[in-house]
PDBQT receptor file of N, H, CA, C and O in Angstrom, charges set to zero:
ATOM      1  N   UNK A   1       0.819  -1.190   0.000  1.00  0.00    +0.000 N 
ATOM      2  CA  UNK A   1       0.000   0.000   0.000  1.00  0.00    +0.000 C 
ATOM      3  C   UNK A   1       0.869   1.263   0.000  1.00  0.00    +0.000 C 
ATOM      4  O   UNK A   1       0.480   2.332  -0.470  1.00  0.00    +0.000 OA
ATOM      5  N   UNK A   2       2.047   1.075   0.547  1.00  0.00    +0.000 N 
ATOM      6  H   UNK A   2       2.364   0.207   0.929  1.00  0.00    +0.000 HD
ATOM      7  CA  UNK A   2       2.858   2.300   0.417  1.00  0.00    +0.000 C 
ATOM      8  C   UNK A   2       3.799   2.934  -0.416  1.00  0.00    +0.000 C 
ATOM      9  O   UNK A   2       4.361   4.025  -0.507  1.00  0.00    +0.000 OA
ATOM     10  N   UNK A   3       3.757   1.662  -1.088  1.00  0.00    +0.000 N 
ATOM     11  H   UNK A   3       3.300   0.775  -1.015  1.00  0.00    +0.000 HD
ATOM     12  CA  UNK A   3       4.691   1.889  -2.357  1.00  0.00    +0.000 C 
ATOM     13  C   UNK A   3       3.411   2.377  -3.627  1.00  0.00    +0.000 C 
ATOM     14  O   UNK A   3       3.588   3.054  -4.640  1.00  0.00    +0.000 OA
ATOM     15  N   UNK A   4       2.305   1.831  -3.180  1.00  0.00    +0.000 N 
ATOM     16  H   UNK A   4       2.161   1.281  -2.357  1.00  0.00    +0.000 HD
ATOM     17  CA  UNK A   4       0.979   2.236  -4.085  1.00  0.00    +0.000 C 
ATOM     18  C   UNK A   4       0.874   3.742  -4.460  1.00  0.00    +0.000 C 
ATOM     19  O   UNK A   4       0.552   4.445  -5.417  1.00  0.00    +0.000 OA
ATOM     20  N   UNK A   5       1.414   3.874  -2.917  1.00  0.00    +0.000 N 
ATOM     21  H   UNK A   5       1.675   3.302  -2.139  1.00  0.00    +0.000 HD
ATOM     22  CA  UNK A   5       0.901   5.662  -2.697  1.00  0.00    +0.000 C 
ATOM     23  C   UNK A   5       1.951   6.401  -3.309  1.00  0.00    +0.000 C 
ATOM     24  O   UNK A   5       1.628   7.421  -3.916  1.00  0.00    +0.000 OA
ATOM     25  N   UNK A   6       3.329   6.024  -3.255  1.00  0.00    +0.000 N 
ATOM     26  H   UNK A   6       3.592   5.194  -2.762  1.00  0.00    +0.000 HD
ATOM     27  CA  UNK A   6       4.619   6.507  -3.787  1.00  0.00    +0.000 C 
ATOM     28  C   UNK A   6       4.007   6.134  -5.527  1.00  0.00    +0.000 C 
ATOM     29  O   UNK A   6       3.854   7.284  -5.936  1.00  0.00    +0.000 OA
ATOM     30  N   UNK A   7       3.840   5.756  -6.007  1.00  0.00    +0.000 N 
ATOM     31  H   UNK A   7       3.964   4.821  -5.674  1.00  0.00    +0.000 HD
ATOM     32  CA  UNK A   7       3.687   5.622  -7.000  1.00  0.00    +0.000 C 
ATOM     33  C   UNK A   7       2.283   6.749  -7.719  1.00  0.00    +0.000 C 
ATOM     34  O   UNK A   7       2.181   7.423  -8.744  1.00  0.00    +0.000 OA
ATOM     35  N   UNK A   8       1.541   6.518  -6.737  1.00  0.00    +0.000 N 
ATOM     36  H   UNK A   8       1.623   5.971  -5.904  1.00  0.00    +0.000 HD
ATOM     37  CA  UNK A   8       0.741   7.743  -7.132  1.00  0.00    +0.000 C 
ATOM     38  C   UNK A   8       1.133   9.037  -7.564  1.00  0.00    +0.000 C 
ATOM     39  O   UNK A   8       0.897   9.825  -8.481  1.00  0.00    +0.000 OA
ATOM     40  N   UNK A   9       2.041   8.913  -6.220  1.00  0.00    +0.000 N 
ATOM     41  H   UNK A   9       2.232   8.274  -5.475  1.00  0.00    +0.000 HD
ATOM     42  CA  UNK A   9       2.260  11.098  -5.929  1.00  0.00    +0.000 C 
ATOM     43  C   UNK A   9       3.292  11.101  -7.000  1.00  0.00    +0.000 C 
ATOM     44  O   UNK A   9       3.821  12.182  -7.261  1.00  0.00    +0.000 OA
ATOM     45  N   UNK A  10       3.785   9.634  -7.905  1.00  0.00    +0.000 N 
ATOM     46  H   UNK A  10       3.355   8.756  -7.694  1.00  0.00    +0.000 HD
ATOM     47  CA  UNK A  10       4.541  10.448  -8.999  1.00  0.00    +0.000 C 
ATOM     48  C   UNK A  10       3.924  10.327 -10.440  1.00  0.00    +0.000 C 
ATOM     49  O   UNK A  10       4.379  10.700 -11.521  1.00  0.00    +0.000 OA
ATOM     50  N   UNK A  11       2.617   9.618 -10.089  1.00  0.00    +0.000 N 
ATOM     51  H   UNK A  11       2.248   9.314  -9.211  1.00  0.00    +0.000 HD
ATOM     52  CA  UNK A  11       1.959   9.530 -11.398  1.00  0.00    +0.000 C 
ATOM     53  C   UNK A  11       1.155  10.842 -11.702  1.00  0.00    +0.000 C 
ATOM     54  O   UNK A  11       0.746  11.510 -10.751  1.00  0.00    +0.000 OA
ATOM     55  N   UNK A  12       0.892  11.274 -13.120  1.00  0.00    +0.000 N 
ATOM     56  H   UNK A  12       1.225  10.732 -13.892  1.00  0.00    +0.000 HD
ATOM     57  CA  UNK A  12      -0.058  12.343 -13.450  1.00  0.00    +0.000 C 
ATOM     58  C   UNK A  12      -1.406  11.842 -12.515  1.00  0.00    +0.000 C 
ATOM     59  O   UNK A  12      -2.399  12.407 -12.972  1.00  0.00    +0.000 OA
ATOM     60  N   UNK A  13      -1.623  11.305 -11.805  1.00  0.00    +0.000 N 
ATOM     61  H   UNK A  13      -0.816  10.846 -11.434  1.00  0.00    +0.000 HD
ATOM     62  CA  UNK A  13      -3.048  11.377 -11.094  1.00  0.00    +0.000 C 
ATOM     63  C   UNK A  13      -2.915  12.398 -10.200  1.00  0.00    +0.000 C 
ATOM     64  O   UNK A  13      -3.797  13.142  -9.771  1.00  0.00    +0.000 OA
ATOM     65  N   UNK A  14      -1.422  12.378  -9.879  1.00  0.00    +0.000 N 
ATOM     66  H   UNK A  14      -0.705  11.774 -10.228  1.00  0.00    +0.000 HD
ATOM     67  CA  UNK A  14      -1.461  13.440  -8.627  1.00  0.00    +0.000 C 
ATOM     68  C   UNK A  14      -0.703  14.450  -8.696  1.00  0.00    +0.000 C 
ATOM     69  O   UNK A  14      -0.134  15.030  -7.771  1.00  0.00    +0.000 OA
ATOM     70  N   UNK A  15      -0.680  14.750 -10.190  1.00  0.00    +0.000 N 
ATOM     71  H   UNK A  15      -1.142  14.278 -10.942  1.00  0.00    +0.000 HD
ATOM     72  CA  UNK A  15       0.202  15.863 -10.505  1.00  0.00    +0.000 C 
ATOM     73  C   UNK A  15       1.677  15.518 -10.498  1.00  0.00    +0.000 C 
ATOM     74  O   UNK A  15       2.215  16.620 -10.393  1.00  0.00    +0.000 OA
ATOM     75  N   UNK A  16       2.350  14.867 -10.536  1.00  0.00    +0.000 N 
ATOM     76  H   UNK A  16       1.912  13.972 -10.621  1.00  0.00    +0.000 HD
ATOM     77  CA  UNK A  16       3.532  14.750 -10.332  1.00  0.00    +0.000 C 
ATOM     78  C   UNK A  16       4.002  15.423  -9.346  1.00  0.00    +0.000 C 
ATOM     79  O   UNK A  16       4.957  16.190  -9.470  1.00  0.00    +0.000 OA
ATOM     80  N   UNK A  17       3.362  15.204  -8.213  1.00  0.00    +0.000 N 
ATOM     81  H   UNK A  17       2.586  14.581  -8.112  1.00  0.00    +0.000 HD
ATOM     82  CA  UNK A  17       4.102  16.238  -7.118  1.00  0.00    +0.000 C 
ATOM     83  C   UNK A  17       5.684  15.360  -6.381  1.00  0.00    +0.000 C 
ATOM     84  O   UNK A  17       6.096  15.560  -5.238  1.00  0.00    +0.000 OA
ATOM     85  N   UNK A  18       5.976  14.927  -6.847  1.00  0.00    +0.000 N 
ATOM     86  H   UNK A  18       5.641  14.764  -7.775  1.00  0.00    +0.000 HD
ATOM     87  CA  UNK A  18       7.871  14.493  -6.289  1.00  0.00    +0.000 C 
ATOM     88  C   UNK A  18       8.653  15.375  -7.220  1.00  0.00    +0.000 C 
ATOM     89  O   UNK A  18       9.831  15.676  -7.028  1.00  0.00    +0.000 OA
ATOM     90  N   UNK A  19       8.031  15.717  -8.098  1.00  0.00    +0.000 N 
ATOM     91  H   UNK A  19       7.074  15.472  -8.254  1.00  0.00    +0.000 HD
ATOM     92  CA  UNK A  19       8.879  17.352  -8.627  1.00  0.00    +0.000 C 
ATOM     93  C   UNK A  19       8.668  18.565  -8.023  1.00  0.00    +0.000 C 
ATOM     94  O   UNK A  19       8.705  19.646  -8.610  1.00  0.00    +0.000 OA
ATOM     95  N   UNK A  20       8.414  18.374  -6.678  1.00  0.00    +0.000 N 
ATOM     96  H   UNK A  20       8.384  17.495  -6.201  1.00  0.00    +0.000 HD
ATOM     97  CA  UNK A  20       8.674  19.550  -5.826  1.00  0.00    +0.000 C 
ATOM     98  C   UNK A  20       9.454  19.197  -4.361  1.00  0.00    +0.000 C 
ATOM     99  O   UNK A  20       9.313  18.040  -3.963  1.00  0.00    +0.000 OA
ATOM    100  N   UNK A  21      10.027  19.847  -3.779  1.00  0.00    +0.000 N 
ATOM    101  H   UNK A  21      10.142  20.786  -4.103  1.00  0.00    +0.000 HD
ATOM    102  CA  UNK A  21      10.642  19.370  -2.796  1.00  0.00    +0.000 C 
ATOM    103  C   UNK A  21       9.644  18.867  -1.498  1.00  0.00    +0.000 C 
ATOM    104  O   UNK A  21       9.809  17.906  -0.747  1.00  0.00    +0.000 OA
ATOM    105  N   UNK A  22       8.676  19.761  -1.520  1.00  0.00    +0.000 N 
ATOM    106  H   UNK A  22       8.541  20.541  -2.130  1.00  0.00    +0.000 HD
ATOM    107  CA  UNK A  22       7.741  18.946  -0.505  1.00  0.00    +0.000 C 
ATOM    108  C   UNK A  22       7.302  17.543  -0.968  1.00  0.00    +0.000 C 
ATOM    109  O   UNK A  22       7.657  16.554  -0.327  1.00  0.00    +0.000 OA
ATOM    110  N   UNK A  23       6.671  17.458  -1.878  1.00  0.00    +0.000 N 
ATOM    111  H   UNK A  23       6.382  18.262  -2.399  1.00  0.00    +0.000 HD
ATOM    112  CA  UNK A  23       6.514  16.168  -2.712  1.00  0.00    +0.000 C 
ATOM    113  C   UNK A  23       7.581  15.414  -2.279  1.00  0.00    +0.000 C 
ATOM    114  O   UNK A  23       7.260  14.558  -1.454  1.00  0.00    +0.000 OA
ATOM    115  N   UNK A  24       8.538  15.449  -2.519  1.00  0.00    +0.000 N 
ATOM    116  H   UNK A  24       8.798  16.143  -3.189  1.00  0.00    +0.000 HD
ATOM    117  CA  UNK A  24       9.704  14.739  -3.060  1.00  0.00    +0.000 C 
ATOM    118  C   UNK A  24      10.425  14.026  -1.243  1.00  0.00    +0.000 C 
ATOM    119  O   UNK A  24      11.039  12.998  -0.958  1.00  0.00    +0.000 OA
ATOM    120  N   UNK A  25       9.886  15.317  -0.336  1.00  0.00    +0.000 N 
ATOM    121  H   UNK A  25       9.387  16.152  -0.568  1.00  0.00    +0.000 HD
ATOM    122  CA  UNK A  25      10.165  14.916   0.681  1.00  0.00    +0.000 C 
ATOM    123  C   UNK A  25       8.835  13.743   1.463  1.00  0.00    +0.000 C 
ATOM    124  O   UNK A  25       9.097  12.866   2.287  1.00  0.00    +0.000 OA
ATOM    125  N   UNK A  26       7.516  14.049   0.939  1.00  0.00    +0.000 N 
ATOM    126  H   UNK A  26       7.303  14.761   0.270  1.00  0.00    +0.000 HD
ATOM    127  CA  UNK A  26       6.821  13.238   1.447  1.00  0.00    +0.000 C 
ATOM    128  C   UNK A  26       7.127  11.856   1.117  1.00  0.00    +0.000 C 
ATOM    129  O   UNK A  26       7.068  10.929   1.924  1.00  0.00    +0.000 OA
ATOM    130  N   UNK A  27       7.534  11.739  -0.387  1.00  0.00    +0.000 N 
ATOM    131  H   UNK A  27       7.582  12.493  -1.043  1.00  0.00    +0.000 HD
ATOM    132  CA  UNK A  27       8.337  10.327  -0.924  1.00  0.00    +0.000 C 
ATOM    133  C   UNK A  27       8.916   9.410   0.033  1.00  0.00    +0.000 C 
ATOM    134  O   UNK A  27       8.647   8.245   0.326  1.00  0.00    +0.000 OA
ATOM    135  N   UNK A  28      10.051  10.495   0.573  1.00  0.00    +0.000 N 
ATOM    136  H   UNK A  28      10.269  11.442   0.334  1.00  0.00    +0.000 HD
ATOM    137  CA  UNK A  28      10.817  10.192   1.443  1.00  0.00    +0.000 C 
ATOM    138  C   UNK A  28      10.270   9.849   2.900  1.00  0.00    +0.000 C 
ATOM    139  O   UNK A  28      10.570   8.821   3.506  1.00  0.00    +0.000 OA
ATOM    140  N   UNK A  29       9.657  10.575   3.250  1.00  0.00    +0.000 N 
ATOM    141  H   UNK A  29       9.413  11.410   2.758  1.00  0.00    +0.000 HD
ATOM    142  CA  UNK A  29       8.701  10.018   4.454  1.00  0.00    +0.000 C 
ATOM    143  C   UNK A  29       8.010   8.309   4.642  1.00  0.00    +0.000 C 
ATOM    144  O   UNK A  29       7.959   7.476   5.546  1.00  0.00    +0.000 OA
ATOM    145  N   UNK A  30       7.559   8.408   3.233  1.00  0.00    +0.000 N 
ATOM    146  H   UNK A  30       7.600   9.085   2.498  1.00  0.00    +0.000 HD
ATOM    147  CA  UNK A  30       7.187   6.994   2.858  1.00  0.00    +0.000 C 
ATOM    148  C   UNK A  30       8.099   5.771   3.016  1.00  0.00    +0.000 C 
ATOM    149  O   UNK A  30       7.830   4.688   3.535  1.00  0.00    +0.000 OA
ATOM    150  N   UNK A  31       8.887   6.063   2.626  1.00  0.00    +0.000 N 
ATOM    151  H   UNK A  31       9.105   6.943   2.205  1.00  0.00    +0.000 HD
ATOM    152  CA  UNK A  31      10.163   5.200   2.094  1.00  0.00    +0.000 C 
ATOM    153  C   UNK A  31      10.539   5.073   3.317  1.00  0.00    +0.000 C 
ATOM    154  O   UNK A  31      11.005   3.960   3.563  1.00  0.00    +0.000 OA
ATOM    155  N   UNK A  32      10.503   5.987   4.396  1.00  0.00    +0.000 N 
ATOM    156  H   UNK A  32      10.124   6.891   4.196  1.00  0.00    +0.000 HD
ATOM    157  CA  UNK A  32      11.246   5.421   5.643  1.00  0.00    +0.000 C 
ATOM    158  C   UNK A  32      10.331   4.428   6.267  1.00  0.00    +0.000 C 
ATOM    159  O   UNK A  32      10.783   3.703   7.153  1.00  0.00    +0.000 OA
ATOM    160  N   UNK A  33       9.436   4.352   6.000  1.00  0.00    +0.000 N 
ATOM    161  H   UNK A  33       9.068   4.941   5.280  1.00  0.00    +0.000 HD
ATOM    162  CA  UNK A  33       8.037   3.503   6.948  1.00  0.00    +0.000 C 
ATOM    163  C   UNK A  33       7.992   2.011   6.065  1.00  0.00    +0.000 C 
ATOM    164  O   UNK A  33       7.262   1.140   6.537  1.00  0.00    +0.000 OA
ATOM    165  N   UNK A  34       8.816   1.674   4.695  1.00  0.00    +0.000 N 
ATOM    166  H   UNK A  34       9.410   2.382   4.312  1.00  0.00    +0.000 HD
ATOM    167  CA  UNK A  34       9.167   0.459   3.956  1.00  0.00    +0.000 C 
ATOM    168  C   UNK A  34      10.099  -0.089   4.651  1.00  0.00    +0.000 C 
ATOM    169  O   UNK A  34      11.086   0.601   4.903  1.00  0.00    +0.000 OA
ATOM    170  N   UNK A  35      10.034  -1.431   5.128  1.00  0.00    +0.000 N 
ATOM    171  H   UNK A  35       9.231  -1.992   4.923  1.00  0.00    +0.000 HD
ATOM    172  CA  UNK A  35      10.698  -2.653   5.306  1.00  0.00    +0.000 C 
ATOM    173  C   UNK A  35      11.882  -1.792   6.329  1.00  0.00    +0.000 C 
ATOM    174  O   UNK A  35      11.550  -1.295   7.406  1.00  0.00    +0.000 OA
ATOM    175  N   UNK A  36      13.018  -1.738   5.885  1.00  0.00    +0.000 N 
ATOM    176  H   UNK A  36      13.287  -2.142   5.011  1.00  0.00    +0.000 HD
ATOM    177  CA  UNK A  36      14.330  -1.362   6.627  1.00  0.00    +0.000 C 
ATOM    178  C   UNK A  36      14.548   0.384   6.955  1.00  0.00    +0.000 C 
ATOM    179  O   UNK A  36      15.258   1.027   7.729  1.00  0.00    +0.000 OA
ATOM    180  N   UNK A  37      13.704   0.663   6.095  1.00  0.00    +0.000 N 
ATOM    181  H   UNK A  37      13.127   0.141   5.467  1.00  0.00    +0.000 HD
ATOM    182  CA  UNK A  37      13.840   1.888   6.526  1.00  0.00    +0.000 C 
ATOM    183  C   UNK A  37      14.493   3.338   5.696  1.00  0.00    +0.000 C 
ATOM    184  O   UNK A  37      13.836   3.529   4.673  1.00  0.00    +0.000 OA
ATOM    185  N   UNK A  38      15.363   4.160   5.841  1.00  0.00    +0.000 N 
ATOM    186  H   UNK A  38      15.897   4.005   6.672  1.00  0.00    +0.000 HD
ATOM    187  CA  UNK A  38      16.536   4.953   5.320  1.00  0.00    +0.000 C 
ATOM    188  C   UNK A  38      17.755   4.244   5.088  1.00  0.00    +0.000 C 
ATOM    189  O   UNK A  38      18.215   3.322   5.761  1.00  0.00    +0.000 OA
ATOM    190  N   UNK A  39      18.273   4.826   3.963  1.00  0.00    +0.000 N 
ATOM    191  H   UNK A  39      17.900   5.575   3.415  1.00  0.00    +0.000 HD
ATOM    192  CA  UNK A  39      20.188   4.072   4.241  1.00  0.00    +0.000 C 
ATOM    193  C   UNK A  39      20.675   5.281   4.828  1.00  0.00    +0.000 C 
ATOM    194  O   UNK A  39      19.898   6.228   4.945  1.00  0.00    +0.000 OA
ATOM    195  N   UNK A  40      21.670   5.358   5.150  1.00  0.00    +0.000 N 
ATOM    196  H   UNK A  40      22.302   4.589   5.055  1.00  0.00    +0.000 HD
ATOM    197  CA  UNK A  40      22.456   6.167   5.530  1.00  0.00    +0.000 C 
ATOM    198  C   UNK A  40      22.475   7.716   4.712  1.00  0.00    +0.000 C 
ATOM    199  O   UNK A  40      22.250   8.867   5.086  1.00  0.00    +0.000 OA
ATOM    200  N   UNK A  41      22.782   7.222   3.682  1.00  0.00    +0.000 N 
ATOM    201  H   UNK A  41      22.965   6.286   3.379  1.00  0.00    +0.000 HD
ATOM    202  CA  UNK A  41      22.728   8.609   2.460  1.00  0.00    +0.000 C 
ATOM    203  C   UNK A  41      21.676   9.493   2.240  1.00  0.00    +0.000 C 
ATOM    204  O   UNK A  41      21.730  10.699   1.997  1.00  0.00    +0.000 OA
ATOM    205  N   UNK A  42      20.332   8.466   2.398  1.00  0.00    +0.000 N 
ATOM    206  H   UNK A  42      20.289   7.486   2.595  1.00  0.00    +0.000 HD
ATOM    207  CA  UNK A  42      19.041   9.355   2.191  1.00  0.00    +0.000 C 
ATOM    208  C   UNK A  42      18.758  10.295   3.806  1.00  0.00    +0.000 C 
ATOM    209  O   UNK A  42      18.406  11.472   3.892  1.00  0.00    +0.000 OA
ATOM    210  N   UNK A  43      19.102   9.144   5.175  1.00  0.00    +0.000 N 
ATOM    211  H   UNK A  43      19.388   8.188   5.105  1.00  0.00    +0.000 HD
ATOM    212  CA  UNK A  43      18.981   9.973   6.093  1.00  0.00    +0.000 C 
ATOM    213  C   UNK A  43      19.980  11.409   6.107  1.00  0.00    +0.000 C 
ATOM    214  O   UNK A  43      19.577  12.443   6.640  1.00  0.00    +0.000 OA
ATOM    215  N   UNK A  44      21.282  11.310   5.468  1.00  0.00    +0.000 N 
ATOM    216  H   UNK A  44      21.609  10.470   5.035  1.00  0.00    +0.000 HD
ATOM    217  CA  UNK A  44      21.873  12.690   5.702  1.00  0.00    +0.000 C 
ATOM    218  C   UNK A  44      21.708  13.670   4.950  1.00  0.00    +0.000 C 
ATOM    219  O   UNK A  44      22.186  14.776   5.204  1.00  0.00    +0.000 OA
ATOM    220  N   UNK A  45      20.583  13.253   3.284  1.00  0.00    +0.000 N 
ATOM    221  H   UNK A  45      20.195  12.355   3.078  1.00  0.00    +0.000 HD
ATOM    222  CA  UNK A  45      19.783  14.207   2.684  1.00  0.00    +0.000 C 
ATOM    223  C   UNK A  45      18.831  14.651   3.398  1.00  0.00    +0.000 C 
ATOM    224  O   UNK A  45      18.596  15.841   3.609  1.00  0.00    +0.000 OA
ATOM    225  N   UNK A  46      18.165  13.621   3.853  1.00  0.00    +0.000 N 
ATOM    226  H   UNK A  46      18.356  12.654   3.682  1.00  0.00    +0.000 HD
ATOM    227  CA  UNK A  46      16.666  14.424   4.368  1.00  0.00    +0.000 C 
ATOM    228  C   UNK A  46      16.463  14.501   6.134  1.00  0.00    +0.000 C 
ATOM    229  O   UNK A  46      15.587  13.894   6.749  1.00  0.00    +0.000 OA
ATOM    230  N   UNK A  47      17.259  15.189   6.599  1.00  0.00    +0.000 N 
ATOM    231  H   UNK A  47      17.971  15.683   6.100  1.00  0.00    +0.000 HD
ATOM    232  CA  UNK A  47      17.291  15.301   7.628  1.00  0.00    +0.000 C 
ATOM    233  C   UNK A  47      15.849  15.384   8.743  1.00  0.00    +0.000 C 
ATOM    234  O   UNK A  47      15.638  14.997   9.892  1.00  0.00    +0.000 OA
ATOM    235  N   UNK A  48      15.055  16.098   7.704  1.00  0.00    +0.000 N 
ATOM    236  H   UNK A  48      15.227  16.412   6.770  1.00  0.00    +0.000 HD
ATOM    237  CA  UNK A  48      13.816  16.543   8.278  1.00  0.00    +0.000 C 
ATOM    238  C   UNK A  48      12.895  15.093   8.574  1.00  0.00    +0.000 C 
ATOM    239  O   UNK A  48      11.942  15.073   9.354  1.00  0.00    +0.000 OA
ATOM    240  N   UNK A  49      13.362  13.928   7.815  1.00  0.00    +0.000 N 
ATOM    241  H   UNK A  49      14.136  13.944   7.182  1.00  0.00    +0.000 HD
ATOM    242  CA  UNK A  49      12.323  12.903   7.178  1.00  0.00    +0.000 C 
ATOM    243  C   UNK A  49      11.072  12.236   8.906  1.00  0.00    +0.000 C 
ATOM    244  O   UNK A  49      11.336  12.287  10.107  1.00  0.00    +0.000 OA
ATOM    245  N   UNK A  50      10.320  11.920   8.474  1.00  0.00    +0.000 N 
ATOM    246  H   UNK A  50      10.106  11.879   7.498  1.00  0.00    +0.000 HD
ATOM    247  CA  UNK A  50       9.490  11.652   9.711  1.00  0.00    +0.000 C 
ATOM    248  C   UNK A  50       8.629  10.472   9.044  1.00  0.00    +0.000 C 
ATOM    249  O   UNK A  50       7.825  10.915   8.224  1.00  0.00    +0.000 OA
ATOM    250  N   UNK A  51       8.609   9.454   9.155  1.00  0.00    +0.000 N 
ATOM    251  H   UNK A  51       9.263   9.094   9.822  1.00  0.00    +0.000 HD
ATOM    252  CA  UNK A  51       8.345   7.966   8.924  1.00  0.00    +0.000 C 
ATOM    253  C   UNK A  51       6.947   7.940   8.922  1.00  0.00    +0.000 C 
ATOM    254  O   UNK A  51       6.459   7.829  10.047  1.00  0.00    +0.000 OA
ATOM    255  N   UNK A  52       5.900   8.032   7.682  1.00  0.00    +0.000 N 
ATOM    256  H   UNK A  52       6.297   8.122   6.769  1.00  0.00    +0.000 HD
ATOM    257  CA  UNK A  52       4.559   8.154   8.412  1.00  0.00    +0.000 C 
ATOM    258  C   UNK A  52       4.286   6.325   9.035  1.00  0.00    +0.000 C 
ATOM    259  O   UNK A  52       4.937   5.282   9.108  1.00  0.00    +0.000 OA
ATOM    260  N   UNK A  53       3.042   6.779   9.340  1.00  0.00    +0.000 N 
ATOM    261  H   UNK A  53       2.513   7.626   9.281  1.00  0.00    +0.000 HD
ATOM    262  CA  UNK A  53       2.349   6.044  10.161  1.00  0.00    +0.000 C 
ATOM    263  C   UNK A  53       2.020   4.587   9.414  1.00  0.00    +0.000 C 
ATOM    264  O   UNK A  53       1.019   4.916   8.777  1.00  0.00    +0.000 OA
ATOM    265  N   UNK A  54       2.209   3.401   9.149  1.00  0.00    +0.000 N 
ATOM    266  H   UNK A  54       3.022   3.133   9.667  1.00  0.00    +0.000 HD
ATOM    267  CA  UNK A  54       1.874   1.756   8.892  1.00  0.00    +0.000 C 
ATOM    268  C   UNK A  54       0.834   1.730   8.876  1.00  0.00    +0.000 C 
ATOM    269  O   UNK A  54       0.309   2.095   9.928  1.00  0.00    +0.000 OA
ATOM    270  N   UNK A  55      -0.156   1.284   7.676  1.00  0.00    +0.000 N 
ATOM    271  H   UNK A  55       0.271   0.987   6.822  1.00  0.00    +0.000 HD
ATOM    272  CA  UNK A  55      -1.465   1.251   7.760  1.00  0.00    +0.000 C 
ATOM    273  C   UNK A  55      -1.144  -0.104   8.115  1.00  0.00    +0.000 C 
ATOM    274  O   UNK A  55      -0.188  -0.752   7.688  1.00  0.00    +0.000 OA
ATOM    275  N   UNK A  56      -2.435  -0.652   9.319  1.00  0.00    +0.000 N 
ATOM    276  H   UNK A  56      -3.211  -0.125   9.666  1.00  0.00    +0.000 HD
ATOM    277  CA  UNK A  56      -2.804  -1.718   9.353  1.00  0.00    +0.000 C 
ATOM    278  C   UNK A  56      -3.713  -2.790   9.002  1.00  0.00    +0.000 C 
ATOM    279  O   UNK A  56      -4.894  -2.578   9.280  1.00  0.00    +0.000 OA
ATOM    280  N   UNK A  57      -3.484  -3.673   8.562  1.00  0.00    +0.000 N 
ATOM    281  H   UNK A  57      -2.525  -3.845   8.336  1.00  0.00    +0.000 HD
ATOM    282  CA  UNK A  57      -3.561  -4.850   7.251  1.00  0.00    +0.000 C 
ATOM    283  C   UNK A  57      -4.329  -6.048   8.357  1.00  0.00    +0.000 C 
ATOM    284  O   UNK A  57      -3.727  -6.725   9.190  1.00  0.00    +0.000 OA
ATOM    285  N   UNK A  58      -5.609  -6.063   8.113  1.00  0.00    +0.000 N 
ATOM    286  H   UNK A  58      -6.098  -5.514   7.435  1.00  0.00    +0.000 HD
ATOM    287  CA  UNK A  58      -6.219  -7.334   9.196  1.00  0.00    +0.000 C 
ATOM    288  C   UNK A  58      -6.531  -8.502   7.986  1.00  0.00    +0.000 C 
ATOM    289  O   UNK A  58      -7.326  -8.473   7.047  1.00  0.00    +0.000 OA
ATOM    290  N   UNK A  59      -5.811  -9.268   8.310  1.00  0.00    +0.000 N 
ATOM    291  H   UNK A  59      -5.165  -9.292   9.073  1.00  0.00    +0.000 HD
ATOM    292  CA  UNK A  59      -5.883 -11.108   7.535  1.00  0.00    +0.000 C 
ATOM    293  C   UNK A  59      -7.416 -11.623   7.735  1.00  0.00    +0.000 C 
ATOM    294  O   UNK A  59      -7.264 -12.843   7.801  1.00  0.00    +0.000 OA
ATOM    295  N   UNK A  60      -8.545 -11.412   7.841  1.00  0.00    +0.000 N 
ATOM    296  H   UNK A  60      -8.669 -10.421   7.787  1.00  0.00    +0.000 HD
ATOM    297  CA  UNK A  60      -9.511 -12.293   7.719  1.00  0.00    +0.000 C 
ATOM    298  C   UNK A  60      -9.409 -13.376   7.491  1.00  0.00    +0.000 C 
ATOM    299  O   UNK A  60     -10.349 -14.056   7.906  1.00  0.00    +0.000 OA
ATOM    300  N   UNK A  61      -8.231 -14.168   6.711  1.00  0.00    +0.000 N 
ATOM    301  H   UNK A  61      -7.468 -13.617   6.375  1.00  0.00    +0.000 HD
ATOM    302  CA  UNK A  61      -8.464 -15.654   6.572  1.00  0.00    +0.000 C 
ATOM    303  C   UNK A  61      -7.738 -16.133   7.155  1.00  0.00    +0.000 C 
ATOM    304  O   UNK A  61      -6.661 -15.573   7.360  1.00  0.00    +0.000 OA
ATOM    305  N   UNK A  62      -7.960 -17.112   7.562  1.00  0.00    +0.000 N 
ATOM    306  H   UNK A  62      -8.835 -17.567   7.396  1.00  0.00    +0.000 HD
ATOM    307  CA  UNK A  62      -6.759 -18.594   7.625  1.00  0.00    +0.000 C 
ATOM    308  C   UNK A  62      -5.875 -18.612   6.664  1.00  0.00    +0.000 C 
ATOM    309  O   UNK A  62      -6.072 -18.688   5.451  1.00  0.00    +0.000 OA
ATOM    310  N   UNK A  63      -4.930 -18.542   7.223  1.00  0.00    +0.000 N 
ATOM    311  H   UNK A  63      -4.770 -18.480   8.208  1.00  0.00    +0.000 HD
ATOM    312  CA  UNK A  63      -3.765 -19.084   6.047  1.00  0.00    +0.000 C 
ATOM    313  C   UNK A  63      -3.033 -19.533   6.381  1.00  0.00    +0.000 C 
ATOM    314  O   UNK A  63      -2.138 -18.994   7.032  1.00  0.00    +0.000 OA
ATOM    315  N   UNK A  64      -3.115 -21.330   5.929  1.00  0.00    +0.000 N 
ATOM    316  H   UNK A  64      -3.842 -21.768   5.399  1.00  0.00    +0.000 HD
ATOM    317  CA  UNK A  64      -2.255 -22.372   6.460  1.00  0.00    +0.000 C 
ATOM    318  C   UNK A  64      -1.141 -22.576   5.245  1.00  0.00    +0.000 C 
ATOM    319  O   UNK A  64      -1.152 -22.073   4.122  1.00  0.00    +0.000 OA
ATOM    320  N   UNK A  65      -0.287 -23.377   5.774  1.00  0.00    +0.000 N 
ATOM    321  H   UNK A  65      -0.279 -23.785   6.687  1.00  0.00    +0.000 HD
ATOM    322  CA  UNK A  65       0.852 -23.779   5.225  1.00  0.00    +0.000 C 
ATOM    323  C   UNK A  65       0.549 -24.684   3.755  1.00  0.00    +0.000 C 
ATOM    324  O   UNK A  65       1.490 -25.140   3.105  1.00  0.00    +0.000 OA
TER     325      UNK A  65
């Protein structure tokens, strides 16, 4: 879902807003809340970055092996 949304804010649906630095920083916001997180390089670009929030994902089914 979060890579859904990253993909949005750079598709014409949403204007291409990662061609602006706010944009570009919300990207980045995103990206910190994926799997591992920042590397090193992006944290000493985006100093400001703030990890949004994990939507939570409820399994309704069983899912066995």
């Amino acid at each position: 879902m979060l890579f859904k949304l990253i993909v949005l804010l750079m598709a014409a649906v949403l204007r291409s807003l990662h061609l602006t630095s706010e944009g570009l920083q919300e990207v980045v916001n995103i990206r910190a809340s994926i799997n591992t997180g920042l590397t090193d390089t992006l944290k000493k670009a985006f100093p400001l970055t703030k990890p949004i929030d994990r939507p939570v994902l409820e399994n309704k089914e069983d899912i066995s092996p």
